[in-house]
N, C-alpha and C positions, 0 to 999 in steps of 0.2 A: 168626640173626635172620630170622624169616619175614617173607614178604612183606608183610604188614599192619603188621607194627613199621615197616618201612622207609617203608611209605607216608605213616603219622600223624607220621614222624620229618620226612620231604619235606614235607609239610603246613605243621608247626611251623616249619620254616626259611623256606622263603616267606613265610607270614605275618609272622613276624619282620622280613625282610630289608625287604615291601612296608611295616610300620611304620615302617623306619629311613627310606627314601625319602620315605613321606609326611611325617615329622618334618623331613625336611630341604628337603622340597621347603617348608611352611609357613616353616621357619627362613629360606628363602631369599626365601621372599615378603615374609616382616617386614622383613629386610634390606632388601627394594625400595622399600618404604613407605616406609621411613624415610629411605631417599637422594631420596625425590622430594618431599619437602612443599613444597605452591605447588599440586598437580595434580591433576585432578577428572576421572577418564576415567569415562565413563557409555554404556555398550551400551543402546539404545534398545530396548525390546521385550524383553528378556529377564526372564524369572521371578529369577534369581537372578545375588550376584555371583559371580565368575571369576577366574581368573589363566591368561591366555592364553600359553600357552608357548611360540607361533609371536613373539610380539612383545613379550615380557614386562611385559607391563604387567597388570594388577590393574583390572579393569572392575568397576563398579557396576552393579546394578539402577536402572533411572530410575524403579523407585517413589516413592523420599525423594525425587524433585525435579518431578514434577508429579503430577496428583490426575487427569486428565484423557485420551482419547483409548486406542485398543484394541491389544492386541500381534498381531500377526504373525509370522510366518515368510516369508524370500525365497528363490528357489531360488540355492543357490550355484553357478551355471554357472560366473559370470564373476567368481569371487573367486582362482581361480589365475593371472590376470593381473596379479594385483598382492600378492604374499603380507606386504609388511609393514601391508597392512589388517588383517589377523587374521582371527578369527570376527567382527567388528563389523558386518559387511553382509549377517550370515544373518537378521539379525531388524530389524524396523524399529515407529516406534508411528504410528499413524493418528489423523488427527484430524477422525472426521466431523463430531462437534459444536461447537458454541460459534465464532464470529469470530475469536476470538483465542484462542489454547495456548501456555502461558508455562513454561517450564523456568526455577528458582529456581536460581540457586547462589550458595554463599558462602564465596568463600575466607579461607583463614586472615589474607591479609595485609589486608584489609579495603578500603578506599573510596580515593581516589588515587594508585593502581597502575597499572602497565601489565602487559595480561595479553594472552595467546594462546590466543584461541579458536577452534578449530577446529570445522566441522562435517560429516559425512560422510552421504550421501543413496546410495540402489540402492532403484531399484524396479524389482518383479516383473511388472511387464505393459509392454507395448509403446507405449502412451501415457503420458506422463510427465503430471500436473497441473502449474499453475503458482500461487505464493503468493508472500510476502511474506515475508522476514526480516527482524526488528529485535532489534537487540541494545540492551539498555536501552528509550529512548525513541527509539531513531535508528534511522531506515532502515538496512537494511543493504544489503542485495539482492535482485532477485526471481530467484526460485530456480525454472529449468525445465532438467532434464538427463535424457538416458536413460543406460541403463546406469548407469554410479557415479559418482561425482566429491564431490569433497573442496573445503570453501572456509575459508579463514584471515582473520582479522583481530585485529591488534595494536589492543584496546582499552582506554583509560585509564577508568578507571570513577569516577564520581562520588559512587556509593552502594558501601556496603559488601555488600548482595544485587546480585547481577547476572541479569535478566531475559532470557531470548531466548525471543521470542515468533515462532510462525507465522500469518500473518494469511490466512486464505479470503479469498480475491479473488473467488469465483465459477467457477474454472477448473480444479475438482477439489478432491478433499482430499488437505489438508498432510500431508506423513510427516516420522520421518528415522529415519536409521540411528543416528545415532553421535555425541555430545558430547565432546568434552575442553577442557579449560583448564588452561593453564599458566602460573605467576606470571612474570612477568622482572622483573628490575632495572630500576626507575625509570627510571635515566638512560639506556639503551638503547632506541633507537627511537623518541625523544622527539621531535615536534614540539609545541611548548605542551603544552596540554590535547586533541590531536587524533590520531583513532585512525587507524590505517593499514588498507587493505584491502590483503593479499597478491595481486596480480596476476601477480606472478613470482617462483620461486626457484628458482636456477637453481646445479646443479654442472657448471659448465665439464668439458669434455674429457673426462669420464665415458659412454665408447658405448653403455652400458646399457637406455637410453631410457625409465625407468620412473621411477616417484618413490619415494623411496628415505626411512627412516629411519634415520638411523644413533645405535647404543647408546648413544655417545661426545659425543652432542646434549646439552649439559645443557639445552637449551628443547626437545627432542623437536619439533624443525622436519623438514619434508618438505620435501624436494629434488628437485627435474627435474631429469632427466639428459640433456645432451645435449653436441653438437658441432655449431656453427657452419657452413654450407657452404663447404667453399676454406680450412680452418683445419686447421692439425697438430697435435695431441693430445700433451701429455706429460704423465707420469708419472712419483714416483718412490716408494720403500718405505722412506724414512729417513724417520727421526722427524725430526716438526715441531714447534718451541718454541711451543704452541697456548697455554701460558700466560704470553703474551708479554701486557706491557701496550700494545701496538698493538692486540693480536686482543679488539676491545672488545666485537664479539658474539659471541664465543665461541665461533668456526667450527669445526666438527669439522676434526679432522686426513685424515678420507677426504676430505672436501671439497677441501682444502688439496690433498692429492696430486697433483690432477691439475688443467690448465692448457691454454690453448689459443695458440697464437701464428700469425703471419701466414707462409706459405710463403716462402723466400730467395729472390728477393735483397729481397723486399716488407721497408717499414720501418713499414707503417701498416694498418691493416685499418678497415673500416666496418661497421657491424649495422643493421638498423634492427627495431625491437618493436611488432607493433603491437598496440592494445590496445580503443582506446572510438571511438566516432564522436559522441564532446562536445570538442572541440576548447579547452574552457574548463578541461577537470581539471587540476588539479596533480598533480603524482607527485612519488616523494620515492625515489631510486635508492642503494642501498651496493654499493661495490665489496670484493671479497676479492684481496688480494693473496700472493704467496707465490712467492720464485724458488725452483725445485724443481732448476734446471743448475747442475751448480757450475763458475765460470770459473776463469782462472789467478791467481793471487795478484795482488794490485796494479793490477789490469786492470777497468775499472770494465763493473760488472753489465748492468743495466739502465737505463736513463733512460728518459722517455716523460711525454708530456703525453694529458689524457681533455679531451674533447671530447662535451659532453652537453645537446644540443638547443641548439647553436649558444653553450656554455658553456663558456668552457676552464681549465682548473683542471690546477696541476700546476710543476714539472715534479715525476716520482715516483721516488724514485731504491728499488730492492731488494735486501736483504742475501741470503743463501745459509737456506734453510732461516728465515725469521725472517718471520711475517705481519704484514699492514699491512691494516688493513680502513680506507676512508673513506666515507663518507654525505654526498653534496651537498646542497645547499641543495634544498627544493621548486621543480621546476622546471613551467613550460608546455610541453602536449605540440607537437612541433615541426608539422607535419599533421594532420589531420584521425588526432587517436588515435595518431599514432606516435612510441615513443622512438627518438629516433636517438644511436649513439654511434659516437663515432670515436676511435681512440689509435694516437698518432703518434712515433716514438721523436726525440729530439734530435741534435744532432750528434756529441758527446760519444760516446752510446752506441752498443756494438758491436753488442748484441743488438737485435731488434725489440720491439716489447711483450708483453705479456703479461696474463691475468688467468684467474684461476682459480674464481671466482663468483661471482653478480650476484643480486642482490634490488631488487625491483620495488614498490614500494607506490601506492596511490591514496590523496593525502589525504584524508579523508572532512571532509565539513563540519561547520562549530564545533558541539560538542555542545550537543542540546535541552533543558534544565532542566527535571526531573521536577517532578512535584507536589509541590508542598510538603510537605519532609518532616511539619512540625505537622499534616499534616490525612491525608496517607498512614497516620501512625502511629496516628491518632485512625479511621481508620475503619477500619483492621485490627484493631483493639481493638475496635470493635463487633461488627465479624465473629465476631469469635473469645467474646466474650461471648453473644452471642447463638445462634452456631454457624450463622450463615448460611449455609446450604449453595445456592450460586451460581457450581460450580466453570466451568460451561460459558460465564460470562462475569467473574465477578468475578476475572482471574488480572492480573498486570503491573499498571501503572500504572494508576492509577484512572483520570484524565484524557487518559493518553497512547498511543498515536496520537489525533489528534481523530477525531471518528466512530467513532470504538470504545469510549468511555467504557464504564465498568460502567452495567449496567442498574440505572435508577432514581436514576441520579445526573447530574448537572450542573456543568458548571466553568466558572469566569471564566479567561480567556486575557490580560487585560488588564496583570495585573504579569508579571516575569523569570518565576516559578513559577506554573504554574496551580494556581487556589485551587477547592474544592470550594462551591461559592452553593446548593444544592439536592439533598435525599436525600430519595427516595420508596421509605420500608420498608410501606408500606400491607398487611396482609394478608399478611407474612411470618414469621406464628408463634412473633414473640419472645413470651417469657416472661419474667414479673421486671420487677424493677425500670427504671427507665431508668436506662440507664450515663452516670455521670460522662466519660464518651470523648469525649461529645456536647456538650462544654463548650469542649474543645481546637476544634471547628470555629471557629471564627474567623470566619471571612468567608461561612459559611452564611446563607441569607435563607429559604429553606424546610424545614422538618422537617414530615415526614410519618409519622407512626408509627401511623396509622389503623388499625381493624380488626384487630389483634395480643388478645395474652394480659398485658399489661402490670399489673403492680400496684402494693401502695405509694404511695408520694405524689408531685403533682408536684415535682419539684428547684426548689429557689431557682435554680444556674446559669444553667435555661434565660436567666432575665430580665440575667442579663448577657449575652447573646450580640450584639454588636455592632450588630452587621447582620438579625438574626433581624426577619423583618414578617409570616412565616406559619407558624401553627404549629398544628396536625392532632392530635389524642389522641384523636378521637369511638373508639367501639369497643372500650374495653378497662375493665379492671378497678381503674381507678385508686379509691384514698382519699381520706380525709385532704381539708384546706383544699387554696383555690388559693393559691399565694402572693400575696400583696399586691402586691409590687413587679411581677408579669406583669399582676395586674389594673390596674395603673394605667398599665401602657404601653398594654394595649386599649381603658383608656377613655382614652388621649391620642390614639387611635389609629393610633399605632406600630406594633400589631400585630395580625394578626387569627388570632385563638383560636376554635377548636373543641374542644369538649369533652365534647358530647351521648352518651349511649351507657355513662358509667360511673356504673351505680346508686348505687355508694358514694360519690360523687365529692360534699363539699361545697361546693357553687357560691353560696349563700348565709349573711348572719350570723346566719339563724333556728336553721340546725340547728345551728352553733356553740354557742347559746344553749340550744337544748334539752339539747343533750348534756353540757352545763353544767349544767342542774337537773335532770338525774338522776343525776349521778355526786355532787352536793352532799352528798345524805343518806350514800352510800355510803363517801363517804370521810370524813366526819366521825364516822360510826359505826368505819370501823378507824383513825381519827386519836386516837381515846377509849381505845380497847384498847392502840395503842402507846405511846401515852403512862406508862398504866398500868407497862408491863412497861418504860419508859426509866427509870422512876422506880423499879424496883423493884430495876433489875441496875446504874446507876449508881454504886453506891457501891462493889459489888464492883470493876469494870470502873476506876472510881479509882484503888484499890488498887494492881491487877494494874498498872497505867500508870505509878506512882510508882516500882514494883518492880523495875520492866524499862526504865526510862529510860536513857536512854543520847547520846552527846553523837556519834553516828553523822554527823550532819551537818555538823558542824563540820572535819573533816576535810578538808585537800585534794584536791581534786577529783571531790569528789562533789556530785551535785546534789539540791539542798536538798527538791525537788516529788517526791513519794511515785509509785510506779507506777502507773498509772490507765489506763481506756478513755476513750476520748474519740470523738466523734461526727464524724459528718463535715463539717457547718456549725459545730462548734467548729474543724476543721483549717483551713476556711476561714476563719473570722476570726484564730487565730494566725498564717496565713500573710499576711495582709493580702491576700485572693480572690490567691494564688499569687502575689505581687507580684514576690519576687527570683528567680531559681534561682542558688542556689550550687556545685550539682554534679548531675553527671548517673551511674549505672553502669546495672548489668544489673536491678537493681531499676524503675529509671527515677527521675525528677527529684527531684533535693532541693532545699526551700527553706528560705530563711532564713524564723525567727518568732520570736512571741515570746510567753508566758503573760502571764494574767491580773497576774500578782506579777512583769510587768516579766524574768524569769527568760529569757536566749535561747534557742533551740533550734534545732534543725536538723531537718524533714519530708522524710521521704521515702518520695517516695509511689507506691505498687505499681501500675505499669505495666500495661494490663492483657494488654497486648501484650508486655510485658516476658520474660526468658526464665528466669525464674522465676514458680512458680505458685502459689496460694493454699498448697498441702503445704509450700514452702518461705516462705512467709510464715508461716505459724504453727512452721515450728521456729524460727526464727529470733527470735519473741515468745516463743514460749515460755524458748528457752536465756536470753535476756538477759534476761531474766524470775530466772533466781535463780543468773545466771552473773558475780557483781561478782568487779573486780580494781582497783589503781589505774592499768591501763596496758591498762585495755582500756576503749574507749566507755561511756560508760552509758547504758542507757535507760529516758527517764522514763515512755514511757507510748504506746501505739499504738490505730488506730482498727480496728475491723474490723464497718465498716459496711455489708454482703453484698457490693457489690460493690465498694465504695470502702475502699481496705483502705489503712493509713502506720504509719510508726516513726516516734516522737519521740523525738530524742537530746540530748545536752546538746550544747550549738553549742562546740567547737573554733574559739575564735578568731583562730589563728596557722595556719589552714588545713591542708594536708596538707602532706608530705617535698616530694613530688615540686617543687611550687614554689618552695622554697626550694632546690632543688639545681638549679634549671631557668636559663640562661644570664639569661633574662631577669628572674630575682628582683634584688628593688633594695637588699639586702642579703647577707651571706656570712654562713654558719653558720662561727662559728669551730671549732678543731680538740677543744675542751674538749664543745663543744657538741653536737657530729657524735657523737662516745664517750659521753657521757650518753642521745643520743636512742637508739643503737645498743644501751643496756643496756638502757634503759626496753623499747622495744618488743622484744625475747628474755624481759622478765622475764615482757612480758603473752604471748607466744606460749609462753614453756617453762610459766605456767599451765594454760595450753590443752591440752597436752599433758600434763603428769605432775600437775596441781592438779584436774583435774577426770575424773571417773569415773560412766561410761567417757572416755577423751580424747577431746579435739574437731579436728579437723583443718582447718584453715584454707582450703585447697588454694588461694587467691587472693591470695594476700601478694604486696607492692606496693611500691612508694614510696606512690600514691596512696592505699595503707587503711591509711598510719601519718598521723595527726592530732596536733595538736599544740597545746597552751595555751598560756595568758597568759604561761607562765613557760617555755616550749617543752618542758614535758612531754611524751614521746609516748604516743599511747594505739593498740590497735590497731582499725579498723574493719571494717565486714562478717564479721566471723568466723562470725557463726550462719547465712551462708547455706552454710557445709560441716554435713558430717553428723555424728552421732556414732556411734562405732563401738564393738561390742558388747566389743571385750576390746583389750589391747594387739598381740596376736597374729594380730588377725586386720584385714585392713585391706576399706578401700571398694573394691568393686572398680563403673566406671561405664562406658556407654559414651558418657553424655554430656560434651562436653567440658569443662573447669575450667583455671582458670589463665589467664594471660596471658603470650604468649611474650617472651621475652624471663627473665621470672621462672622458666618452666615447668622444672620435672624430665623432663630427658631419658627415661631411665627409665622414669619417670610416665607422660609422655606415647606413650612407644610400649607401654605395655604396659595402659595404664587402670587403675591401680591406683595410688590414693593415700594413703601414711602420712606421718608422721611426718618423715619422709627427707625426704617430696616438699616438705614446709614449711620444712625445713631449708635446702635447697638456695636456696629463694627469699629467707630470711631472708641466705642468702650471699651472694647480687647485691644485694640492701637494701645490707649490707658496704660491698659495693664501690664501690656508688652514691656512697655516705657519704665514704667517703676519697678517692675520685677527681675529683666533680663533675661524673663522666660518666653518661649515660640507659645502661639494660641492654643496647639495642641501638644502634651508633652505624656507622657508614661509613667502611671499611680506603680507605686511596692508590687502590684500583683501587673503590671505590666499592661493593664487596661490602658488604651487609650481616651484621655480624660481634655476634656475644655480649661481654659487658665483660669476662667471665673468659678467654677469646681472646684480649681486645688487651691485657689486663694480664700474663700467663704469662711472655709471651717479655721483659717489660723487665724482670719479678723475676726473672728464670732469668740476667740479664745485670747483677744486682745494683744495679740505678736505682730507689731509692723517690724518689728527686725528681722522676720523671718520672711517677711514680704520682700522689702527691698531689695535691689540684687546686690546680692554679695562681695560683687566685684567693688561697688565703693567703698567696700569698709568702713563704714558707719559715717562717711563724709555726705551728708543728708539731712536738711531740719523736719527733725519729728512731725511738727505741727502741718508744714504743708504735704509730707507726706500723709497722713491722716485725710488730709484734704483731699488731694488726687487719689486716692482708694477710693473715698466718697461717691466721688464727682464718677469714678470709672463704675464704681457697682447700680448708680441711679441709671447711667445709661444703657447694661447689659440686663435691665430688668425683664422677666420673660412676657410683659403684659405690652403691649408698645406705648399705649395708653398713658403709662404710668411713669416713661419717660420722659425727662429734658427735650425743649427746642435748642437746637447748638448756638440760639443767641444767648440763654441763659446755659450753657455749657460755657461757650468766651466770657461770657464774666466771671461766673466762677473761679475759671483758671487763674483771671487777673488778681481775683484775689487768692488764690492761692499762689503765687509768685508776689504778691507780696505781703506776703507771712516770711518770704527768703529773709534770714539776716544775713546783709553784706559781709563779704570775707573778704579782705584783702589779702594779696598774694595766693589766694587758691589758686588751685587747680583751672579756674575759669581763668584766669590771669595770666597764666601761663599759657594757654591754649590759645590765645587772645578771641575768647567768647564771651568775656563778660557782657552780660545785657542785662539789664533793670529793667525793673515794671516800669520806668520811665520811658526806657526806651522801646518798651510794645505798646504804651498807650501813643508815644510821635509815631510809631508805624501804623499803629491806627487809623491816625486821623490822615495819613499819605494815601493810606489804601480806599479812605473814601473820597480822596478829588481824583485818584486815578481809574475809578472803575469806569467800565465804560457801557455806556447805554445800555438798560436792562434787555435781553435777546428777547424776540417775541415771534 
């Protein structure tokens, strides 16, 4: 073999070996994602994301979370001082312009969490600027450091987006290096609704001196290392029972290792922290405990009372290897800014005391109530209609900080939430129509829309707007009459109206009139023609109608009102001007109405802020449009008004599942009832699947999108906002997110890829929901947040369906098809997708598990008048196959 063979043979191996590495270095980053959801690490300033291999963590680009401020690079001198920072202090983002620079995030677990947010600063020059941080709407801290440093704060968020804004003070401009957030446990860390600023955290007895992360962190907290002066340091390398239900935050086992006690023959030691010079703050202290010496049998350990700013709490007694974490009450600092602590052993004990780490919080004060969510959402929907590009002020809170409001806008401060009273778009370049968004303001008194591109007619709305007394259109391109009802509050003078500046604009009933005696002749001349040709194709058109008659409407559950458009002042008088809302999703708000012919329905009406976009409004008209089942919604008819867009559905008057399985419904679905709605909605989902072509894929199945009738039918809802997919073989692949957890396909969700499976598995906790009585997600003895299919495994593995079933029936249930529907629910939530049910062999299933039922007379079915037999789902069956209609293609 010459040498050239040998080299392109050396070539091929490398390259080979560097693909196995790179496949497995990815494999191992998926891994990491998926052991960390709750967390949002974001590199400031970098072009792209990462997976740092100094500190394993997976960084983001902070493009997707602000719009605003310049990238850099920092010299890394002084990043090997501290190596569990990573690469995160090589790059930083700058914010020369705008007041306020807002970074958006939103975690998975949404709006009444408690989270850990971290933020990390290094600047490149020798003068540090000084600014302003607020997280949400709340101060946080003003921020001046050289060199680097890192600051924490445990925040309960009130909103489901979480804002952190930098505010110009005038004393440079704002940077930062380094974002993360980390979900925690509710019940950990909790004062009320109040967030904690980290002031200390501290690993005992560790000589290290450096702040330290450790792998083994499930909150990914940073640690100070240190030792106390006059204090002995121990250590030991046995494991610690870290999943001890004492150890309620989770202490790393490094942490735990190592301890600090007072020198022999000393029974007490003293500290003191100091910290603020506001002698008013509260602080909020957790002790870590852990005896790491092991004594002689029988011979008692430790004893010892804590002593914290003239508070004494205790006595504490410690087992061998077994932690004890306690969190005292918010205490006053004892001096001017100092915690003082003191622990003192008792008489009993042999040992001195002990502790092994300390966490420091500063109460922060009761959170500020953001703007109004109704007027937030409504003028981010203008934004976004209009594409107002205002990135250098319009970021955070409209209202919040005061003095920094968005430009061109005004708030009342008067009620709990600041209301928005005044918007000045003058000369801002909209185009189009005026957005119905502008209806939601509420408590508005001035609208300014002067000088724009605007067309169309004026809205009826405006003239409902409460509080509205000035109102601005000179400048634009409007049509059309003025509404009557705006003319008569100007001339009450209510309100004062501008309107000069739009040619086409009729302001009085002359042109009305004119434009009336010239369309006269015109349309009486094609009123003559039509007529002609009504009279000429009638009688075929007769015919054809006799021929094809059909008693389509008579049928249960269908509704009687023909598919149609409807406008958007017809949505408004069906809703009664939006009078109820009955439910709210990702579309945005549904309300109750009602047709002309008395007929109910249900509006829902497209957000324009919503996170769906007119693409998914019209699939979604279009599928239901020629997508009928008897177990899926129907709809009568939708408006797609430019910018005002709704589905009208038939009104479900037995509401959704989820209420009726919810603690606080005021009735129980009995066991007859739970197995019919469980067949109903599989027959409208295995539709969906194997009835229409190509299939349609739900990806958001619920308890809350199964609905339910008069007679507790269920039907499935939302389906048309999934896609459909071009063959069976081939699935959606997205990176935006779907589902709802608790429902979500594991799977699915790590790998963005939804079939078939991913609805299956969802339809599987529906199951479970059904026979249990329990939410998808519920809270294990130590308060974890756990899956239903999690806390149901281990009591079927130990043969207990009575502790399955919900308890609310008291034992009115037959064993055997219970037994059955566990089955049928655990085949479907398997983690393999593979290795799941098609929902055709799901619906049979059920059929035989309903009839396993033995009839009861005078049950509870009887009384409810729900009784249904497996007789009566096999005739709905066969109904439901002459009424489907043409598979959608």
């Amino acid at each position: 073999m010459d040498g050239r063979a040998q080299l392109l043979i050396f070539v091929l191996l490398s390259a080979t070996l560097g693909n196995l590495k790179l496949a497995a270095a990815l494999a191992e980053r998926r891994k990491l994602a998926a052991n960390t959801s709750g967390f949002i690490s974001i590199d400031c300033g970098v072009d792209e994301d990462y997976f740092d291999e100094q500190t394993e963590i997976f960084y983001k680009s902070d493009k997707d979370f602000i719009s605003t401020g310049e990238n850099k690079y920092v010299s890394s001198g002084n990043n090997d001082e501290d190596p569990y920072f990573g690469r995160i202090c090589q790059s930083a983002r700058y914010f020369p312009k705008g007041r306020k620079n807002c970074y958006t995030l939103r975690p998975e677990q949404g709006k009444n969490q408690n989270y850990l947010i971290r933020v990390f600063f290094k600047y490149g020059k020798n003068q540090t600027p000084r600014f302003d941080l607020y997280i949400g709407v709340d101060f946080w801290m003003t921020v001046q450091t050289s060199k680097y440093a890192l600051y924490e704060i445990i925040y309960f968020s009130l909103t489901d987006a979480i804002n952190l804004c930098l505010v110009n003070t005038g004393y440079g401009t704002p940077f930062i290096s380094a974002l993360e957030l980390r979900f925690m446990n509710h019940s950990i860390y909790r004062i009320e609704s109040r967030s904690l600023y980290v002031v200390g955290r501290y690993d005992v007895g560790n000589s290290t001196n450096r702040n330290v992360r450790y792998k083994d962190d499930v909150y990914d907290r940073f640690w100070t290392t240190f030792i106390p002066d006059n204090f002995i340091s121990l250590n030991t390398t046995s494991n610690i029972d870290v999943q001890s239900s004492n150890n309620t935050l989770k202490t790393p086992m490094e942490v735990l290792r190592t301890a600090v006690q007072p020198p022999s023959p000393l029974r007490s030691f003293n500290h003191s922290f100091p910290y603020t010079d506001n002698s008013n703050n509260e602080y909020y202290a957790c002790f870590h405990f852990a005896e790491i010496l092991q004594t002689s049998p029988g011979k008692p350990t430790r004893e010892f009372t804590v002593n914290l700013n003239g508070a004494n709490y205790g006595p504490i007694t410690l087992q061998y290897l077994k932690p004890l974490t306690i969190c005292y009450p918010p205490i006053k600092s004892r001096n001017v800014g100092d915690i003082f602590i003191s622990m003192e052993s008792t008489v009993r004990s042999v040992l001195p005391p002990i502790f092994n780490a300390l966490e420091i919080f500063y109460v922060m004060p009761p959170p500020v109530s953001p703007t109004h969510p109704a007027d937030v959402d409504a003028i981010m929907a203008v934004r976004q209609t209009y594409n107002i590009n205002k990135d250098d002020d319009w970021q955070g809170d409209p209202c919040l900080p005061r003095g920094i409001t968005w430009t061109g806008l005004s708030c009342s401060y008067d009620s709990n939430s600041p209301r928005v009273i005044s918007l000045n778009l003058s000369a801002s370049k909209l185009t189009g129509k005026i957005s119905s968004s502008f209806s939601e303001l509420k408590a508005i008194e001035s609208l300014d829309l002067s000088g724009n591109q605007l067309t169309g007619t004026i809205p009826e709305f405006l003239a409902q707007l409460p509080n509205l007394t000035v109102l601005n259109l000179t400048g634009n391109r409007l049509t059309g009459s003025i509404p009557q009802s705006l003319v008569q509050k100007s001339n009450d003078g209510l309100l004062q109206m501008s309107l000069n500046g739009n040619p086409q604009l009729c302001q009085t009933d002359s042109c009305e009139k004119k434009k009336q005696n010239f369309l006269l002749p015109v349309v009486a001349s094609v009123t003559t023609i039509m007529v002609l040709l009504f009279l000429s194709s009638i009688f075929v058109f007769w015919r054809m109608k006799r021929q094809k008659a059909t008693s389509q409407s008579e049928k249960e559950g269908r509704v009687i009102s023909k598919n149609r458009s409807f406008s958007y002042s017809e949505i408004v008088s069906i809703t009664d001007n939006f009078k109820t809302i009955i439910g709210e999703g990702g579309f945005g708000k549904v309300y109750f109405g009602a047709l002309k012919d008395n007929t109910q329905v249900a509006v829902k009406l497209l957000s324009q802020y919503s996170r769906q976009g007119y693409e998914e409004f019209q699939a979604e008209a279009q599928l239901l449009m020629i997508v009928h089942h008897r177990n899926l919604v129907s709809l009568i008819g939708y408006c797609d008004d430019h910018h005002n867009k709704a589905l009208i559905y038939e009104y479900m008057v037995n509401g959704n599942l989820r209420e009726h399985l919810s603690e606080s419904s005021g009735s129980t679905l009995n066991w007859d009832e739970r197995l019919h709605i469980a067949a109903d909605a599989a027959q409208g989902l295995e539709y969906l699947h194997n009835g229409c072509k190509p299939p349609i894929i739900h990806r958001d199945l619920k308890t809350s999108n199964i609905l339910l009738n008069e007679k507790l039918q269920a039907k499935i809802a939302d389906f048309g906002l999934s896609r459909a997919f071009a063959n069976e073989s081939v699935s959606h692949i997205t990176t935006r997110p779907a589902g709802t957890f608790g429902y979500l396909d594991p799977e699915a969700y790590a790998s963005g890829i939804f079939n078939k499976k991913s609805d299956v598995h969802s339809f599987g906790i529906i199951l479970l929901e059904l026979i249990t009585g329990q939410p998808a997600l519920k809270r294990d003895v130590d308060e974890e947040i756990i899956g239903i299919q999690q806390w149901v495994t281990p009591i079927i593995e130990n043969g207990d369906i009575g502790s399955i079933v919900d308890p609310r029936l008291q034992g009115n249930f037959d064993t055997n098809s219970a037994w059955k529907a566990v089955e049928i629910a655990l085949s479907c939530v398997l983690d393999t997708a593979i290795r799941r049910p098609d929902m055709s062999d799901v619906v049979g299933e059920l059929k035989e598990c309903l009839a396993i039922l033995t009839p009861v007379v005078g049950s509870q079915r009887m009384d409810r008048g729900s009784m249904r037999s497996i007789n009566s789902l096999e005739t709905r069956s066969l109904e439901i196959d002459t009424e489907m209609a043409p598979s959608p293609r």
